[in-house]
C-alpha positions in Angstrom: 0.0 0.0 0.0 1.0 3.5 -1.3 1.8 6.2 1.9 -0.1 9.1 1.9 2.9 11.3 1.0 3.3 9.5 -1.9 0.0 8.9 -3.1 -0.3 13.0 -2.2 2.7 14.0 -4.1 1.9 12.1 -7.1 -1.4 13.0 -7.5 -0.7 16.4 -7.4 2.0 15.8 -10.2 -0.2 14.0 -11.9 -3.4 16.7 -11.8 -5.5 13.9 -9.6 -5.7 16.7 -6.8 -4.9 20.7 -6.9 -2.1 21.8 -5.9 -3.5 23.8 -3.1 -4.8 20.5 -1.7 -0.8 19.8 -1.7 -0.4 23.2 1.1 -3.6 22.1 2.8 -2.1 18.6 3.6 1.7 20.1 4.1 0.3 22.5 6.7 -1.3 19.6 8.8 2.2 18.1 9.3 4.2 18.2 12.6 7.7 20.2 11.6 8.9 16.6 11.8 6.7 15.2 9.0 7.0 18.5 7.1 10.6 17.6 6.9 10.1 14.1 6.1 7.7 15.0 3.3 10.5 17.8 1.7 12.9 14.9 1.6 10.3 12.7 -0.3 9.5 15.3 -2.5 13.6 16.4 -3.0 13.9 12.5 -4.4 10.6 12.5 -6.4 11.8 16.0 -8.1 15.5 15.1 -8.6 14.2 11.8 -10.4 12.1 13.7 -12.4 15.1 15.5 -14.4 13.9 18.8 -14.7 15.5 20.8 -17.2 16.8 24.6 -17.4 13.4 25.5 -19.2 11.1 23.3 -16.6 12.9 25.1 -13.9 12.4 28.6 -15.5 8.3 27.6 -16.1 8.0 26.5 -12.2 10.2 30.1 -11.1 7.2 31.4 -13.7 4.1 29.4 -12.2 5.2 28.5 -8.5 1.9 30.1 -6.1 4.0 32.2 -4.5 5.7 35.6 -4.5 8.1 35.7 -7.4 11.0 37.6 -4.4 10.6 33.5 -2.0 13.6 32.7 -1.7 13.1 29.1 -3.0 12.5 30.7 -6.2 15.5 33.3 -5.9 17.3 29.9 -5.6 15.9 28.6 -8.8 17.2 31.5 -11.0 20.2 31.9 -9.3 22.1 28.5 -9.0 21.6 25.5 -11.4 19.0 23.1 -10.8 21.6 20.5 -9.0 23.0 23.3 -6.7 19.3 24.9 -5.6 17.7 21.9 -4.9 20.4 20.9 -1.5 19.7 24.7 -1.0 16.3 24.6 -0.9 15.8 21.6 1.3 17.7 23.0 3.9 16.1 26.0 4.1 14.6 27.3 7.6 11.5 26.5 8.9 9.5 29.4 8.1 10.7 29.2 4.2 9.3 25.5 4.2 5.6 26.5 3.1 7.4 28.3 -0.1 9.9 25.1 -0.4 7.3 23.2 -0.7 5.0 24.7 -3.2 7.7 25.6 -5.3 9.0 22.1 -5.6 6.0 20.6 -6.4 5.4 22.9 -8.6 8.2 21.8 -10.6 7.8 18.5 -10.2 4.6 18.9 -11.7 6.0 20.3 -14.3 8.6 18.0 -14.8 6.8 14.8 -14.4 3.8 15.6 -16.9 6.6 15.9 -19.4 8.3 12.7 -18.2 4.7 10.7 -18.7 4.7 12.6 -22.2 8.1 11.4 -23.3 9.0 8.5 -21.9 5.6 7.0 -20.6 3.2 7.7 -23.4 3.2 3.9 -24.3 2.7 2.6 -20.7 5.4 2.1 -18.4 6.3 0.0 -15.3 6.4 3.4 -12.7 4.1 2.3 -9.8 3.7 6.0 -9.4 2.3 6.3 -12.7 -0.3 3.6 -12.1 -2.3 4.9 -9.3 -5.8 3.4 -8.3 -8.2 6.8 -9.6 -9.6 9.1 -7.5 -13.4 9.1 -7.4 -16.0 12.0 -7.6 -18.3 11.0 -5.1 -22.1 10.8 -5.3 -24.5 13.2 -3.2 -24.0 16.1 -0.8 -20.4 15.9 -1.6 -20.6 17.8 -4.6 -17.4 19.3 -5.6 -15.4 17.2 -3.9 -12.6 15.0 -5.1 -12.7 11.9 -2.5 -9.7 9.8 -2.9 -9.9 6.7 -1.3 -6.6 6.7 0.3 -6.6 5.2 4.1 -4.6 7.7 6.2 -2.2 5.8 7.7 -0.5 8.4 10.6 -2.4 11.9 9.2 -5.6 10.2 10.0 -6.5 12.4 13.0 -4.7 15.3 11.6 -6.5 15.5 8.5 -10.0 14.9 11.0 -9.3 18.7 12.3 -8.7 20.6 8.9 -11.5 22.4 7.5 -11.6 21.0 4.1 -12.7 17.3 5.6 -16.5 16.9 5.0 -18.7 14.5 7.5 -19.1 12.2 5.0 -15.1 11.6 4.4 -15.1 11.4 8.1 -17.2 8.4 7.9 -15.7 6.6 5.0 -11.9 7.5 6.2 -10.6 9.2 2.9 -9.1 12.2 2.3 -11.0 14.7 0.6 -10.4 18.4 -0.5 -12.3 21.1 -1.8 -11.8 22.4 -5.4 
């Protein structure tokens, strides 16, 4: 079974889930797991090869203010060189990290499963069960049906959890 930073980071690349629904989750997380989740993400985007021109289009598109200094990072120092830099950054830079990481992995991995994965491929990442649109009062609603594994509680407190994923134990977010 897929972890739920996994299954989160990869359906964000992979447009199953907005990328704000990326924040919501990475907000939720202990500065322990936050950590844990920028190192996941550091190997997902470094496997990704992003080139000069996919790093230029996440500086572009990133959700946060073009002065963060993950992004300064970006445009300053080649893609190998930022990404150690950006990892490490301080706490309070995480949030910014974070986004504009995924951002690029986003990037980066769409093209990937455009080149190289256009006539199938073995990636386990690429081959995820689908998320669902559920049926009812949950309208709007993407409900994934990913058990939460440690974030279960976590994800119980955040505001974009509706009574019905409460229920049913998945993890939903508002579009």
């Amino acid at each position: 079974m897929f972890d739920a930073a996994f299954l989160m980071l990869n359906r964000i690349a992979q447009d199953q889930l907005p990328l704000s629904a990326g924040l919501t989750w990475f907000d939720a997380l202990t500065d322990e797991e936050q950590r844990a989740a920028m190192n996941e993400l550091h190997l997902y985007v470094h496997q990704s090869h992003p080139t000069p021109t996919m790093v230029q289009q996440a500086v572009a598109t990133a959700p946060i203010k073009r002065g963060a200094t993950p992004l300064a990072l970006l445009r300053a120092f080649p893609f190998h060189i930022a990404l150690p830099k950006i990892i490490s950054l301080r706490a309070d830079e995480r949030r910014n990290a974070f986004a504009a990481l995924l951002t690029l992995f986003r990037i980066a991995d769409t093209q990937r499963r455009i080149t190289s994965c256009q006539d199938g491929c073995s990636h386990d990442w690429h081959h995820l069960p689908p998320c669902r649109k559920p049926r009812g009062p949950a309208k709007g609603i993407i409900t994934c049906a990913i058990i939460l594994s440690l974030h279960y509680q976590r994800y119980l407190t955040t505001k974009h959890i509706s009574a019905r994923a409460k229920s049913d134990r998945r993890c939903t977010f508002g579009l």
